[in-house]
N, C-alpha and C positions, 0 to 999 in steps of 0.2 A: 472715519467719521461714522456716528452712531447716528440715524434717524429715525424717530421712533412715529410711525404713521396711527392716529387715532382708528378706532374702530367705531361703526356705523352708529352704535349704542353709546358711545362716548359724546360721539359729534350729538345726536339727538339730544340730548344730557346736556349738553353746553349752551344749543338753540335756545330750550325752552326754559333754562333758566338765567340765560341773560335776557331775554326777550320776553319774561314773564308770563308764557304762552304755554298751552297746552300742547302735544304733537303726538305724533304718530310717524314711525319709518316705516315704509313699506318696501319689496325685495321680490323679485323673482329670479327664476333661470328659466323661463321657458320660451326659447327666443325663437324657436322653429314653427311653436303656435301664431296662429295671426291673432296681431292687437285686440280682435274683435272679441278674442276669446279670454284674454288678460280684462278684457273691461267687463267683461261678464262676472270674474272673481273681485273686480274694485271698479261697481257701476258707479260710482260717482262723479268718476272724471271722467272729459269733453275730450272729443274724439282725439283733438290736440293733445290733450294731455294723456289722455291713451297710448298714442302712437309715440310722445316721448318716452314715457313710463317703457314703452315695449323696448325701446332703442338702449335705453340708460340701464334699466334693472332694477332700479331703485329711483326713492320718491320719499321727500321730507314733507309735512304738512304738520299747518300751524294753526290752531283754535283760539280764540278766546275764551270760550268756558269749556267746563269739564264735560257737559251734558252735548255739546257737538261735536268735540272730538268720541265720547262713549259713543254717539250715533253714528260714527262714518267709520270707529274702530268696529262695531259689531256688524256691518254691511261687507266686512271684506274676510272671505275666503279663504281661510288657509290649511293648512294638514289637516285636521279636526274636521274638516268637511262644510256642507251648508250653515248659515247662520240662523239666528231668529229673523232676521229680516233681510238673509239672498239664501234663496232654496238652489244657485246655481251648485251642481253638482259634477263637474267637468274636471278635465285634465289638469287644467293649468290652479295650481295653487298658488297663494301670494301671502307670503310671511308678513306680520306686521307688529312693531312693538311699540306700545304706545308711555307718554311720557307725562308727568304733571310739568307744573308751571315752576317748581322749585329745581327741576332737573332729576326729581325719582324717577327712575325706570316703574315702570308699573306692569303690564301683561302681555302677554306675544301668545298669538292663536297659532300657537305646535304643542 
């Protein structure tokens, strides 16, 4: 038996264009940092969803327009270092690739 498991960018890809939504996947490995410092690279999420995000490694999120997923894609932290709007400059990096409404892949900050 052959089972072919999707990949994180596929799934994203499926979301937002059955769901007509904008999105963004987000990804880390740094599980030995405390949460606190994972929220520092993606301050937008509540301490909850911090502390999931730290537990899990990853994180889907869903927009209805372009203009707030572009604002919550450009506040998170990845390879590339600080953004236009998070000067955090810490350890923990957080990959993110974001997605239109039709299911195009569009940008990942590496």
């Amino acid at each position: 038996m052959v089972i072919k498991l999707q990949d994180s960018s596929d799934i994203l890809s499926d979301i937002c264009s059955s769901k007509k939504l904008w999105g963004i996947y987000a990804s880390h490995c740094f599980f030995e940092e405390p949460h606190t410092e994972i929220n520092k690279a993606i301050p937008f999420l509540s301490e909850k969803e911090a502390i999931d995000f730290w537990h899990k490694g990853f994180i889907y999120m869903l927009f209805d327009t372009w203009a707030e997923m572009d604002y919550y894609y450009k506040s998170i932290v990845g390879d590339d270092g600080p953004t236009e709007t998070n000067p955090y400059n810490g350890i923990v990096k957080v990959y993110a690739l974001s997605c239109d409404k039709c299911g195009q892949l569009m940008n990942e900050n590496t």
